[in-house]
N, CA and C atoms of all chains as a GROMACS GRO file, in nm:
protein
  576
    1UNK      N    1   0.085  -0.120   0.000
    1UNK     CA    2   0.000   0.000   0.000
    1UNK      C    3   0.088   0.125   0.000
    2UNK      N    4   0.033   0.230  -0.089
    2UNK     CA    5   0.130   0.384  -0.073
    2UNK      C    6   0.109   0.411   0.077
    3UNK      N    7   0.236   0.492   0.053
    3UNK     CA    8   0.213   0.541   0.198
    3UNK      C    9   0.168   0.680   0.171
    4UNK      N   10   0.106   0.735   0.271
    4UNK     CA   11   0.012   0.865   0.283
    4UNK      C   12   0.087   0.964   0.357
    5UNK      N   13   0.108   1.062   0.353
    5UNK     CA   14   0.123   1.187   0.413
    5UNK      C   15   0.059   1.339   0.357
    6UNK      N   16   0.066   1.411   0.498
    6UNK     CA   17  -0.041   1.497   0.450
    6UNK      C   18  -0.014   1.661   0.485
    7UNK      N   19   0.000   1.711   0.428
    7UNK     CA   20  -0.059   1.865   0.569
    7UNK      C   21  -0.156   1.950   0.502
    8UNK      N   22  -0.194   1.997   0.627
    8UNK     CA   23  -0.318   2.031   0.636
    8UNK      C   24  -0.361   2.187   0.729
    9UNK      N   25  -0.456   2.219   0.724
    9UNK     CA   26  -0.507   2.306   0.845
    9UNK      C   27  -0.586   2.266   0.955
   10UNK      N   28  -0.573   2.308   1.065
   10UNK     CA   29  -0.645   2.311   1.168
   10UNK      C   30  -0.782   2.332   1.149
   11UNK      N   31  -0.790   2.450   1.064
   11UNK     CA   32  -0.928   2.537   1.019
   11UNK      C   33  -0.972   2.535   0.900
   12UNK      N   34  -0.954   2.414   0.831
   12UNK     CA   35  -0.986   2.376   0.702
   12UNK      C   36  -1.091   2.248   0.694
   13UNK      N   37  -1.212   2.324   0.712
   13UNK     CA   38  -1.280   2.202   0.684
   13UNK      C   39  -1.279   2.081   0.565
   14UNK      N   40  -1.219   2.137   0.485
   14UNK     CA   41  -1.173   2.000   0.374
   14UNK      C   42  -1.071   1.915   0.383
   15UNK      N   43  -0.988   1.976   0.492
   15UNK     CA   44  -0.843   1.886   0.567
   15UNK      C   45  -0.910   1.778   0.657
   16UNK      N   46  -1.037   1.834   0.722
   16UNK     CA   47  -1.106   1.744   0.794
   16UNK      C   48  -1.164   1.659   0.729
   17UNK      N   49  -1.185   1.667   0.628
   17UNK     CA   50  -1.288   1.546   0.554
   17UNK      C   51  -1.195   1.484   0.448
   18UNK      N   52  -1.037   1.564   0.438
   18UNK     CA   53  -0.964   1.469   0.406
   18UNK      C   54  -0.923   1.328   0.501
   19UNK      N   55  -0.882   1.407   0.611
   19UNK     CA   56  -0.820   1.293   0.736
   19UNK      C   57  -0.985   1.164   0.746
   20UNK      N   58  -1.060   1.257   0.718
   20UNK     CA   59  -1.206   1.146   0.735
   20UNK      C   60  -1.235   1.037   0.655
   21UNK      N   61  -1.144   1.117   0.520
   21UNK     CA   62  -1.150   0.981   0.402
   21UNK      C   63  -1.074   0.849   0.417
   22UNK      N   64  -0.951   0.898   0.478
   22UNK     CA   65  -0.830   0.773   0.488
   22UNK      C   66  -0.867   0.723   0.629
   23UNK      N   67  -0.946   0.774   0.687
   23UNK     CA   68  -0.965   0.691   0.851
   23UNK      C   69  -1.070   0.635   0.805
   24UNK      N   70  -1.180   0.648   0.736
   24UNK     CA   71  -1.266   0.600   0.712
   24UNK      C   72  -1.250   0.458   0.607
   25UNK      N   73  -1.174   0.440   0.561
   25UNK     CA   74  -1.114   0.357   0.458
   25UNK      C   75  -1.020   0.281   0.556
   26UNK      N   76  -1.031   0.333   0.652
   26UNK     CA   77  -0.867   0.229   0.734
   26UNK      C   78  -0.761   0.232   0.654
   27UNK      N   79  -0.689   0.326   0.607
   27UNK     CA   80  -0.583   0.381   0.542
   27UNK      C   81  -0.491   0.499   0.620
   28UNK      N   82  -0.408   0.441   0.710
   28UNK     CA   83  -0.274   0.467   0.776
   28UNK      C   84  -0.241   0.588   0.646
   29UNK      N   85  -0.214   0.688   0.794
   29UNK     CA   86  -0.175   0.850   0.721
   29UNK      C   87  -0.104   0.920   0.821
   30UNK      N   88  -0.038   0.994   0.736
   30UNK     CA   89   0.095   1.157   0.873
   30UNK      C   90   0.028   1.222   0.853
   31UNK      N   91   0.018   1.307   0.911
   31UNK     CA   92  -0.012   1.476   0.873
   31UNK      C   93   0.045   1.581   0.973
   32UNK      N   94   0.057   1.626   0.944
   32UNK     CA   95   0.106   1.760   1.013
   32UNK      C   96   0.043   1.949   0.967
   33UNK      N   97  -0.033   1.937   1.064
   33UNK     CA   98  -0.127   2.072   1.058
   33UNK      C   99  -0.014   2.193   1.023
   34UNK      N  100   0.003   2.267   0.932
   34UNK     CA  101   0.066   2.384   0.874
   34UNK      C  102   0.065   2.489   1.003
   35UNK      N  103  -0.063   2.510   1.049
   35UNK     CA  104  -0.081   2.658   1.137
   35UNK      C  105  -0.046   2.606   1.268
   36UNK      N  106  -0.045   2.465   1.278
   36UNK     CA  107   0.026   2.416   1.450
   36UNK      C  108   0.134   2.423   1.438
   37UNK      N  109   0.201   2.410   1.340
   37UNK     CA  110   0.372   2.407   1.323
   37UNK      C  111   0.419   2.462   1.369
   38UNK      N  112   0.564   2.467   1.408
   38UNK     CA  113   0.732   2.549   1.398
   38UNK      C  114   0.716   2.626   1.281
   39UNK      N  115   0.796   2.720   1.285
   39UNK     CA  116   0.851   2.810   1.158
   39UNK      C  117   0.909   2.785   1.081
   40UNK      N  118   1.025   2.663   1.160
   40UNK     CA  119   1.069   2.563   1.076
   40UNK      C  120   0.991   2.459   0.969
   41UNK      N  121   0.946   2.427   1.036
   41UNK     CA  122   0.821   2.318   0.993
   41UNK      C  123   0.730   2.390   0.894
   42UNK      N  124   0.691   2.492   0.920
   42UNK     CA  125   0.654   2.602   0.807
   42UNK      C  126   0.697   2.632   0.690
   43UNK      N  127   0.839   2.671   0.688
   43UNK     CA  128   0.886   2.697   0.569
   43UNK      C  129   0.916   2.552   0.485
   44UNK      N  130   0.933   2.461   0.522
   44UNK     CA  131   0.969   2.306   0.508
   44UNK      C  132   0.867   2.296   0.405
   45UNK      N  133   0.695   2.280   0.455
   45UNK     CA  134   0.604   2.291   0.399
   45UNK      C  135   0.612   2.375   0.256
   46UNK      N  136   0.623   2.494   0.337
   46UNK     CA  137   0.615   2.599   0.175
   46UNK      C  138   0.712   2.567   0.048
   47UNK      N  139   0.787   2.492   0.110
   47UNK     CA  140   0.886   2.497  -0.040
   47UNK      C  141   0.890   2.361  -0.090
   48UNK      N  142   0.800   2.240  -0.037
   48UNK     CA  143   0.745   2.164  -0.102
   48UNK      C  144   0.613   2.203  -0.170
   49UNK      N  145   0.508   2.277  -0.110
   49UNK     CA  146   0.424   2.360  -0.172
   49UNK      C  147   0.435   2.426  -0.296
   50UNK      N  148   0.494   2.522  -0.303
   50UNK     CA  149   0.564   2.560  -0.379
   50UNK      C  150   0.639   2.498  -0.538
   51UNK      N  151   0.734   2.395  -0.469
   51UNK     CA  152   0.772   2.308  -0.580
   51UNK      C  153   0.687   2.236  -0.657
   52UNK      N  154   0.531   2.200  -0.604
   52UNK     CA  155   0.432   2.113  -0.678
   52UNK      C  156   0.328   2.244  -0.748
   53UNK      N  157   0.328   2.364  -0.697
   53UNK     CA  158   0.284   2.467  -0.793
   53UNK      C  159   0.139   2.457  -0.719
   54UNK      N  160   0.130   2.454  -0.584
   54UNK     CA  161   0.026   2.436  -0.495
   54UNK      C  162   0.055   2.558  -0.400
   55UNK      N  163  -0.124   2.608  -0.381
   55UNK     CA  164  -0.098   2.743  -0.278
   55UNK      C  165  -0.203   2.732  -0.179
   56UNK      N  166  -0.228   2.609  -0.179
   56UNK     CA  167  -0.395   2.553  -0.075
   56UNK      C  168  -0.366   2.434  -0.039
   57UNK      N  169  -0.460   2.439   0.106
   57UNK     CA  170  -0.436   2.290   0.211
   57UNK      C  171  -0.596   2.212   0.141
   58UNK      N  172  -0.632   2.114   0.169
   58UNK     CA  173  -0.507   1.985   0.188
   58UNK      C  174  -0.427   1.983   0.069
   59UNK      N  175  -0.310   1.886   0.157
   59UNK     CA  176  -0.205   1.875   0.001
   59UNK      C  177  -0.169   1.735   0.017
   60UNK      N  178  -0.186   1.633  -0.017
   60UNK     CA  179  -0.158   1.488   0.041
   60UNK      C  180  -0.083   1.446  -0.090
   61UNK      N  181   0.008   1.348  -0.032
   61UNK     CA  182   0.113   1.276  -0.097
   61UNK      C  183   0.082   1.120  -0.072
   62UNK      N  184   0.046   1.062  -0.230
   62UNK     CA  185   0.044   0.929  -0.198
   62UNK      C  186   0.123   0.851  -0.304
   63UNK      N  187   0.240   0.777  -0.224
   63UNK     CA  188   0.346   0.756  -0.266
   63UNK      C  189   0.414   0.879  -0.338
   64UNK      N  190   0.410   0.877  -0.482
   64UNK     CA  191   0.505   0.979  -0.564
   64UNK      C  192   0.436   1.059  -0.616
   65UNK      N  193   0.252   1.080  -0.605
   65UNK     CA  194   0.193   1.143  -0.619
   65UNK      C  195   0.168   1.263  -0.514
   66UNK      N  196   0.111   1.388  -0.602
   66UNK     CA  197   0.062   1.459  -0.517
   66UNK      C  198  -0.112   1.460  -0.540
   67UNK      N  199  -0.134   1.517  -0.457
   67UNK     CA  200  -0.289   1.583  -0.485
   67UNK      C  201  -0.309   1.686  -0.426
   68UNK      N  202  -0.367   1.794  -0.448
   68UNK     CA  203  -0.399   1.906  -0.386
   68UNK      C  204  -0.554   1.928  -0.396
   69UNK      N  205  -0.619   1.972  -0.272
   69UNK     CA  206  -0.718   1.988  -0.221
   69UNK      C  207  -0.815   1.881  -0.230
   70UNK      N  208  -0.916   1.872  -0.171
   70UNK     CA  209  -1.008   1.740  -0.154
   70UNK      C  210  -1.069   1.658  -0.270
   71UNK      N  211  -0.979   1.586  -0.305
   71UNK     CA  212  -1.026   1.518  -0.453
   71UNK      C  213  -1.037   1.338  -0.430
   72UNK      N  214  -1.145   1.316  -0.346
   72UNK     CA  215  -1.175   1.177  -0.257
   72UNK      C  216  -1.191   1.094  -0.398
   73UNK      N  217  -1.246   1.128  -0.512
   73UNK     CA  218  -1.243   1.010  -0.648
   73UNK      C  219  -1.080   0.997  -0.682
   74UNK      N  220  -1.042   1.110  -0.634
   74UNK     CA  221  -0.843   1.036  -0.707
   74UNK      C  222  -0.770   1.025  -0.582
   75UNK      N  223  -0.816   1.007  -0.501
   75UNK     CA  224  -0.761   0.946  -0.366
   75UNK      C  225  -0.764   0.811  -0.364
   76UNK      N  226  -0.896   0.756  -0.417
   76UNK     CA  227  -0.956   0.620  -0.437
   76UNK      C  228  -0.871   0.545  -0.556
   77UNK      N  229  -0.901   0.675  -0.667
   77UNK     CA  230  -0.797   0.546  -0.765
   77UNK      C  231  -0.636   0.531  -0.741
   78UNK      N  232  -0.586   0.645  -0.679
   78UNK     CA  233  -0.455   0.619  -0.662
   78UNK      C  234  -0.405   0.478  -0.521
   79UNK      N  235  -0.542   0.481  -0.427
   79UNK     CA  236  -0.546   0.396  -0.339
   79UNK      C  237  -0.569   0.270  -0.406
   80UNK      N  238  -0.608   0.308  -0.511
   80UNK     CA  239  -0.672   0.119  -0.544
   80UNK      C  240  -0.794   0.078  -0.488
   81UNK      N  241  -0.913   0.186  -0.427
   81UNK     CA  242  -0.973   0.092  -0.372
   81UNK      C  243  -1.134   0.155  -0.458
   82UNK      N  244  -1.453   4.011   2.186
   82UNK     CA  245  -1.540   4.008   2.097
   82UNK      C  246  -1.692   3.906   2.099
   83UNK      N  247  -1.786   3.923   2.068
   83UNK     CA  248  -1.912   3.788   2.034
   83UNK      C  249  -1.873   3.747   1.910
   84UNK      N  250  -1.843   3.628   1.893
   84UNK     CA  251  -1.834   3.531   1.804
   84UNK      C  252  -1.937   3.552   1.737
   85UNK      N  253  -2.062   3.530   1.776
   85UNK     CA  254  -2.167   3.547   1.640
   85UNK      C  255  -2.168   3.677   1.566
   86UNK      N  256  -2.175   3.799   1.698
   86UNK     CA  257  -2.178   3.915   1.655
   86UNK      C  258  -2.109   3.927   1.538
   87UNK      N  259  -1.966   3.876   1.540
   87UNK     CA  260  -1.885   3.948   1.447
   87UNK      C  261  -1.872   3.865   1.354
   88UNK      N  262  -1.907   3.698   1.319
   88UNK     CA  263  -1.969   3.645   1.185
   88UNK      C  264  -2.110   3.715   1.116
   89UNK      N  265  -2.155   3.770   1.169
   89UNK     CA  266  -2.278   3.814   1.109
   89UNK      C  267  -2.225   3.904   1.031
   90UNK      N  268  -2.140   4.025   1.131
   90UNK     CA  269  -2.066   4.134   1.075
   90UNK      C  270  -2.029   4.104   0.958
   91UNK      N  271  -1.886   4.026   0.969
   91UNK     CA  272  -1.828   3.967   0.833
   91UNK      C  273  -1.949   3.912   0.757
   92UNK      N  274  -2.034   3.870   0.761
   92UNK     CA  275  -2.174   3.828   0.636
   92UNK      C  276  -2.195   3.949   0.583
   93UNK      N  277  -2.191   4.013   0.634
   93UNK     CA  278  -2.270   4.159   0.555
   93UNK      C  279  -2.171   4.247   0.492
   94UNK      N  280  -2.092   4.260   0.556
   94UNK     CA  281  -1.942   4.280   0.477
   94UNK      C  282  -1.906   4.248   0.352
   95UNK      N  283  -1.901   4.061   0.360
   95UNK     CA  284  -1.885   4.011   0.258
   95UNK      C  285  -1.982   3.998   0.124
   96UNK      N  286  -2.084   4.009   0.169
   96UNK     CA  287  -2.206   4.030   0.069
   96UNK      C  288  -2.179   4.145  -0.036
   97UNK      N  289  -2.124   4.234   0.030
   97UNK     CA  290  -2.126   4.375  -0.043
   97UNK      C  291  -2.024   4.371  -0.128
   98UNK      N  292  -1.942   4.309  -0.109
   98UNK     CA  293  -1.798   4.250  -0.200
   98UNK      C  294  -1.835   4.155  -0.302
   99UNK      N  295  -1.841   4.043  -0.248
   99UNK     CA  296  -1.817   3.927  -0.352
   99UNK      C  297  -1.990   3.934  -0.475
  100UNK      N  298  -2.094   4.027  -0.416
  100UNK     CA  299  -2.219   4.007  -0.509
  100UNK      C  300  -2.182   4.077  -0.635
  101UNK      N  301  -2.116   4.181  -0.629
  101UNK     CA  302  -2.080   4.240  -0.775
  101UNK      C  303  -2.007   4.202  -0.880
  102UNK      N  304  -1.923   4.045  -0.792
  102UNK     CA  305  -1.800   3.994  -0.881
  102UNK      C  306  -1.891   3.844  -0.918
  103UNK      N  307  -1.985   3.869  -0.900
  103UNK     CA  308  -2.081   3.761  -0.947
  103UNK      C  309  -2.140   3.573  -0.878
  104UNK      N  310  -2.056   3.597  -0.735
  104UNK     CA  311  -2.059   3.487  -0.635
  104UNK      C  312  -2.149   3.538  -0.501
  105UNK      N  313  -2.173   3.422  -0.453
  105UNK     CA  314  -2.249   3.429  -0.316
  105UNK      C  315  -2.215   3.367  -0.225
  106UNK      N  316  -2.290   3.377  -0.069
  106UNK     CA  317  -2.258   3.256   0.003
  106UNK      C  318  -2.269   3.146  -0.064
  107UNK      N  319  -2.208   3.008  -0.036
  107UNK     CA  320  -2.254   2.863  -0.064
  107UNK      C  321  -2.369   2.843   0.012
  108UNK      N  322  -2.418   2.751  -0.022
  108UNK     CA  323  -2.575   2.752  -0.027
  108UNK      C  324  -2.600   2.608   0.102
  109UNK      N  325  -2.434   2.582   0.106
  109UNK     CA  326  -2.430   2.489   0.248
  109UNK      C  327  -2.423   2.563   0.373
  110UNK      N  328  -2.544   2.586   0.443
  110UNK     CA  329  -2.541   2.653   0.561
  110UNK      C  330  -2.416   2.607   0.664
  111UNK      N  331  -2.422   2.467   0.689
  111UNK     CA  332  -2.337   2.445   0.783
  111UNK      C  333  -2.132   2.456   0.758
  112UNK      N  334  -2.147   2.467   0.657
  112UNK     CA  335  -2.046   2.506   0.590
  112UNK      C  336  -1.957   2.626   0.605
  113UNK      N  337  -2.075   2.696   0.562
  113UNK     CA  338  -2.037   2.923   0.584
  113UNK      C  339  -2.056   2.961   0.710
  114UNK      N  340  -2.116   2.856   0.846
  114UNK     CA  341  -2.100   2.884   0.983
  114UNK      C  342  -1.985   2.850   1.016
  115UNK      N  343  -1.947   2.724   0.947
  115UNK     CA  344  -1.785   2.666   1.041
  115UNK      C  345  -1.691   2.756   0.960
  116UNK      N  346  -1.711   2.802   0.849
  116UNK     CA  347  -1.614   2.890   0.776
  116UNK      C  348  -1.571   3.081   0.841
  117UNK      N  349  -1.715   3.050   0.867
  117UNK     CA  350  -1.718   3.202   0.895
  117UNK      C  351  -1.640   3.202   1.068
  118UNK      N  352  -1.675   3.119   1.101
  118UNK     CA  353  -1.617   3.066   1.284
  118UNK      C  354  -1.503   3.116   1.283
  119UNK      N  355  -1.423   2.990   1.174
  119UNK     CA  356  -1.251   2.987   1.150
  119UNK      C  357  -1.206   3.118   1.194
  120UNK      N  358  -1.244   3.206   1.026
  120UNK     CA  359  -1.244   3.352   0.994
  120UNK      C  360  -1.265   3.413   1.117
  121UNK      N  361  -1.313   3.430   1.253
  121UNK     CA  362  -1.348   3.513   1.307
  121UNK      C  363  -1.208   3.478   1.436
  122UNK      N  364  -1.191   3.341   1.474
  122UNK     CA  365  -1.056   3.298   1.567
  122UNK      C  366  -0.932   3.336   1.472
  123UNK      N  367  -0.923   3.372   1.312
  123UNK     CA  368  -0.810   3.384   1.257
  123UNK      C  369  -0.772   3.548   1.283
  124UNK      N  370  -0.921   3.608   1.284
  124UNK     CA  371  -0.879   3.772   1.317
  124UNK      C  372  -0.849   3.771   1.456
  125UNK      N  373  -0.924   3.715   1.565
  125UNK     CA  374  -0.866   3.718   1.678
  125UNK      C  375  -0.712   3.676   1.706
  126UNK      N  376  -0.653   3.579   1.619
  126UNK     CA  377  -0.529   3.535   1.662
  126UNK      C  378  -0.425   3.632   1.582
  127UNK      N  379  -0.425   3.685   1.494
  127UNK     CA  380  -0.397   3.782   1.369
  127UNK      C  381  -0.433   3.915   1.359
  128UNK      N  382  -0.552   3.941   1.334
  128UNK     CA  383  -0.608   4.099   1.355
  128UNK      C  384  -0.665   4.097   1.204
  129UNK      N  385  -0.638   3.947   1.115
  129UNK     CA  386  -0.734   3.962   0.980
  129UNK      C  387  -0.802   3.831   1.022
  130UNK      N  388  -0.896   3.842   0.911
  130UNK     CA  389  -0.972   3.710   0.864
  130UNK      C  390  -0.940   3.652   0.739
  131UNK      N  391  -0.830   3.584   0.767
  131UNK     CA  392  -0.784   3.519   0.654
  131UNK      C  393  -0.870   3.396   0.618
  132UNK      N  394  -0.834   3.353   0.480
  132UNK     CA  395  -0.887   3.234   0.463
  132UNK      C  396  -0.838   3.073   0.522
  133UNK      N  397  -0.908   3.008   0.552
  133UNK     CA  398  -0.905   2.926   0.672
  133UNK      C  399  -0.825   2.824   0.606
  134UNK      N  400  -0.824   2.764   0.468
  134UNK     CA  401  -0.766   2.706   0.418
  134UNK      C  402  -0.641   2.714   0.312
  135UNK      N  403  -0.624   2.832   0.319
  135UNK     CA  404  -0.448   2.854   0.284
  135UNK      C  405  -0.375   2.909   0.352
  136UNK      N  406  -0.224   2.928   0.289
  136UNK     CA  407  -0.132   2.904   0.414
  136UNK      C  408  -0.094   3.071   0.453
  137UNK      N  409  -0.101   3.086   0.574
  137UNK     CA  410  -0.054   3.224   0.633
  137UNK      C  411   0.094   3.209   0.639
  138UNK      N  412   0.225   3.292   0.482
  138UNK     CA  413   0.314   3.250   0.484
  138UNK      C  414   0.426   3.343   0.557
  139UNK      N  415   0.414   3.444   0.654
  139UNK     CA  416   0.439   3.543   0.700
  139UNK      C  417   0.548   3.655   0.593
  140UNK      N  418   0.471   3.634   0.505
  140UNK     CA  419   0.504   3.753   0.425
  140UNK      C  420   0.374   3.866   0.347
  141UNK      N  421   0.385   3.983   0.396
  141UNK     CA  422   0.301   4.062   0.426
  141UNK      C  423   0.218   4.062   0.247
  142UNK      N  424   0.276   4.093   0.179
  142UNK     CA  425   0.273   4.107   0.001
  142UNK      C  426   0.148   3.970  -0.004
  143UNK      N  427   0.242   3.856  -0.012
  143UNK     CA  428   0.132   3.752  -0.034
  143UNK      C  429   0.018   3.707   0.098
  144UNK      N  430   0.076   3.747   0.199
  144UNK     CA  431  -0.026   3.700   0.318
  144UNK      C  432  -0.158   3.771   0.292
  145UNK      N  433  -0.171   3.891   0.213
  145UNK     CA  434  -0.307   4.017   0.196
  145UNK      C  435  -0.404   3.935   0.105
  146UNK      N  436  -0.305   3.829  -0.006
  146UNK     CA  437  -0.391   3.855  -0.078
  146UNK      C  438  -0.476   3.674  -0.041
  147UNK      N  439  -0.470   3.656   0.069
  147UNK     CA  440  -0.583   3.547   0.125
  147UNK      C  441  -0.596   3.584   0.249
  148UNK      N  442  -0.681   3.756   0.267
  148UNK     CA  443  -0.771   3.810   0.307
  148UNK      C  444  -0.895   3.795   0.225
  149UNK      N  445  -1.011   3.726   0.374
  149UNK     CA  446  -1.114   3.680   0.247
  149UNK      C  447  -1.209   3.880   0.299
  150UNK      N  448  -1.270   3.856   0.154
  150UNK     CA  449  -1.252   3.768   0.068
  150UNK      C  450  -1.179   3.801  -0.058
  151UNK      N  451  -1.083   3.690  -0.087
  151UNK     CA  452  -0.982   3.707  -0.172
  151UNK      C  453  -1.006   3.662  -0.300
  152UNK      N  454  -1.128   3.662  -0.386
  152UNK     CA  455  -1.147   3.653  -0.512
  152UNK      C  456  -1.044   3.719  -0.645
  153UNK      N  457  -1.067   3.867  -0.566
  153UNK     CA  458  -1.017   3.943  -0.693
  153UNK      C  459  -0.863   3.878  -0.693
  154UNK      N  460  -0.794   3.851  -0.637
  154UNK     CA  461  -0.641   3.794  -0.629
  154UNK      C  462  -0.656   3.674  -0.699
  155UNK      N  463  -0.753   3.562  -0.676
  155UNK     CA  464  -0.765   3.452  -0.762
  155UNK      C  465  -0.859   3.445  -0.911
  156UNK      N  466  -0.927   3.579  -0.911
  156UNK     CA  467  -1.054   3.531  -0.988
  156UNK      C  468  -1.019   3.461  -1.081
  157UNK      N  469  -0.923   3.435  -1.220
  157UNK     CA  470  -0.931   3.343  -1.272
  157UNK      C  471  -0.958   3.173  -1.229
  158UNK      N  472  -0.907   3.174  -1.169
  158UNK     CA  473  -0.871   3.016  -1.087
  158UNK      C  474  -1.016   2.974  -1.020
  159UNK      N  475  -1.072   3.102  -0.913
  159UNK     CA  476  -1.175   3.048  -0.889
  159UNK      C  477  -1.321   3.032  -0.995
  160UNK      N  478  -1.331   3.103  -1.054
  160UNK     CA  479  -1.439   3.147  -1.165
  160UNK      C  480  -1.413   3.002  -1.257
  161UNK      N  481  -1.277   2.941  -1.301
  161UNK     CA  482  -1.321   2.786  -1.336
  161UNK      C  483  -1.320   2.753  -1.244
  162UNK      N  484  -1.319   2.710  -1.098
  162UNK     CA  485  -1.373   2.630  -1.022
  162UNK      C  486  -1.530   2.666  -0.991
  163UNK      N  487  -1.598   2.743  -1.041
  163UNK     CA  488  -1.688   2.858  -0.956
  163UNK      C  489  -1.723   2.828  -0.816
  164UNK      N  490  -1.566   2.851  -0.754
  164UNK     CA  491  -1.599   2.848  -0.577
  164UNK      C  492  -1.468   2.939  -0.556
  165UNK      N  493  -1.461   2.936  -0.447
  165UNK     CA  494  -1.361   3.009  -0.384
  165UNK      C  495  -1.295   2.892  -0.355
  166UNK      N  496  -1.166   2.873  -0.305
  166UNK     CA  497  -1.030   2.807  -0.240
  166UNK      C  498  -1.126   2.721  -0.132
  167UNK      N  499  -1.160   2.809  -0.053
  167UNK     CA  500  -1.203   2.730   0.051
  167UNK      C  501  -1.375   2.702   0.054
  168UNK      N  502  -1.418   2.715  -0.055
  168UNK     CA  503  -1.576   2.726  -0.012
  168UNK      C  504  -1.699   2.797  -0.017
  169UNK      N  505  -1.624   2.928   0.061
  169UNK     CA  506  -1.742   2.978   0.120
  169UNK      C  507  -1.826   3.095   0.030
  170UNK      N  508  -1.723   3.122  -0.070
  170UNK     CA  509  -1.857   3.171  -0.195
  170UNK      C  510  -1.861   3.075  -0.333
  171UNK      N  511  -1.961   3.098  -0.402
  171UNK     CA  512  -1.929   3.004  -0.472
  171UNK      C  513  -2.033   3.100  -0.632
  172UNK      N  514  -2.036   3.061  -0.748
  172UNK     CA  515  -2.079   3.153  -0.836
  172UNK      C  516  -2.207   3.141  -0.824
  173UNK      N  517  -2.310   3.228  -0.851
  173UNK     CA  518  -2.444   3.282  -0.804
  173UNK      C  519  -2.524   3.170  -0.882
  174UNK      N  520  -2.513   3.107  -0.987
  174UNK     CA  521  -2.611   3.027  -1.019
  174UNK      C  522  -2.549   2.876  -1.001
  175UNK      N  523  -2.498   2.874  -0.894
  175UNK     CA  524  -2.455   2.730  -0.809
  175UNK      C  525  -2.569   2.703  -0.708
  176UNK      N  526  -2.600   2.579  -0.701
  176UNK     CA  527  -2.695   2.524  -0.608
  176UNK      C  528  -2.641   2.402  -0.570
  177UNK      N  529  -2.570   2.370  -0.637
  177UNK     CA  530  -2.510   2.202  -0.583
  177UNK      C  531  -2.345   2.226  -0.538
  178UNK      N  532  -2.309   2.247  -0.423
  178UNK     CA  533  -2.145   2.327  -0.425
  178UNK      C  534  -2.097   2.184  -0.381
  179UNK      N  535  -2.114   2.097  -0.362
  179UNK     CA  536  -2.077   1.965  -0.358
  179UNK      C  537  -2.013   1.898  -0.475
  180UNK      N  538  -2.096   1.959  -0.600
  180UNK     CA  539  -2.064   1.900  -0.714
  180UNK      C  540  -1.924   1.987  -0.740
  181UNK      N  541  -1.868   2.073  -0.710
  181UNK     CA  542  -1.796   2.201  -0.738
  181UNK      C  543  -1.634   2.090  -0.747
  182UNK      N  544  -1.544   2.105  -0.833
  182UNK     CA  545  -1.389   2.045  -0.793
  182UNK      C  546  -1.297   2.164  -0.689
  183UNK      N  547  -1.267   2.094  -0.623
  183UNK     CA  548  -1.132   2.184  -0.532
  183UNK      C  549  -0.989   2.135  -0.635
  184UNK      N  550  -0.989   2.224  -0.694
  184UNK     CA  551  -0.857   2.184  -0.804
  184UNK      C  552  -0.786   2.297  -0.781
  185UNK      N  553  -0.596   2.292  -0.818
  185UNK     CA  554  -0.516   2.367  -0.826
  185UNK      C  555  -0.526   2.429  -0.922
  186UNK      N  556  -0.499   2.576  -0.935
  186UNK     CA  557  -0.446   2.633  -1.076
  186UNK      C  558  -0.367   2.548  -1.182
  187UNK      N  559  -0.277   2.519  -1.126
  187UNK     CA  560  -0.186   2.464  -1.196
  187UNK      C  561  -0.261   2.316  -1.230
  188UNK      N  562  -0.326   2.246  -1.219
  188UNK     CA  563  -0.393   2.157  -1.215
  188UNK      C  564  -0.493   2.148  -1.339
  189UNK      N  565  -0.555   2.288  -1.320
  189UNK     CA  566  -0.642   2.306  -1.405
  189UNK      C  567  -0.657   2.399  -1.571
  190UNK      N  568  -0.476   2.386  -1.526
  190UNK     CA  569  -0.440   2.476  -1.698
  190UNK      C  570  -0.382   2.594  -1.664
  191UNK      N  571  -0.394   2.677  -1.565
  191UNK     CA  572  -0.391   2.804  -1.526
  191UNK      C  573  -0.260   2.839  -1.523
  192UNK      N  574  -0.208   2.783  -1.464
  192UNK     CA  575  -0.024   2.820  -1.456
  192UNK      C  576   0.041   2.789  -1.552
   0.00000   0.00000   0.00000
């Protein structure tokens, strides 16, 4: 199975119904909330952001894919399920 | 501050903005309450109401322009999505904002 990682907002209701999709599926995921972060951890974010030509949360990585913002039909096919 | 007080505020605010550029609230009530919520703890923690779902990058230039509501900064991008980034307006003859894609610019041709 890909592995999942994610970040997200605190105050993003579509980050929430991202994390809802892969828990709901029983699909093991990271995430790390952007606005809870370090500054460190912040800029880390932005310049992977950045590099995928993305300026909005959610941003999830599955395997070598990206996806940006709540797109639960290509979550599914990239999951296989 | 009252929390409701000052979502209502921002409703009426925002009305007067985004109706001329041809969008409205989304038509998901429970939606533009938890949105408008965010918006109201983001000015309290900040002193704006940024948008709840992009990133506050502490640079003043780009941090303004996701002050909602931040259409005119995206309008291409959002106008093919006909929603905003996060939601909470969406183009005036939308009734189904469910059906709406959350897609990147770059995603969608734009960049």
């Amino acid at each position: 199975m890909a592995k999942v990682t994610m970040y997200t907002l605190s105050t993003c209701p579509w980050c929430r119904k991202t994390k809802k999709f892969f828990t709901e599926h029983n699909i093991p995921f990271e995430f790390t909330d952007y606005d809870l972060a370090d500054e460190a951890t912040q800029d880390k974010i932005m310049a992977e952001l950045d590099a995928a030509g993305a300026n909005g949360f959610p941003f999830v990585r599955i395997g070598d894919e990206v996806v940006v913002g709540y797109q639960p039909n290509v979550y599914s096919e990239l999951m296989g399920i | 501050m009252n929390t409701e007080s000052r979502k209502k505020a921002l409703r009426h605010f925002y009305s007067q903005i985004v109706e001329p550029l041809g969008f409205k609230f989304t038509p998901d009530a429970d939606l533009a309450d938890f949105l408008l919520e965010q918006e109201v703890n983001l000015e309290v923690k900040h002193g704006i109401p940024f948008c709840p779902c992009q990133p506050i990058r502490r640079d003043r230039a780009r941090d303004m322009q996701i002050v909602c509501p931040c259409i005119p900064f995206h309008r291409k991008h959002f106008d093919a999505m006909q929603r905003c980034w996060c939601g909470l307006f969406v183009h005036q003859d939308v009734t189904d904002p469910d059906s709406l894609p959350q897609l990147s610019a770059k995603e969608m041709g734009l960049e």
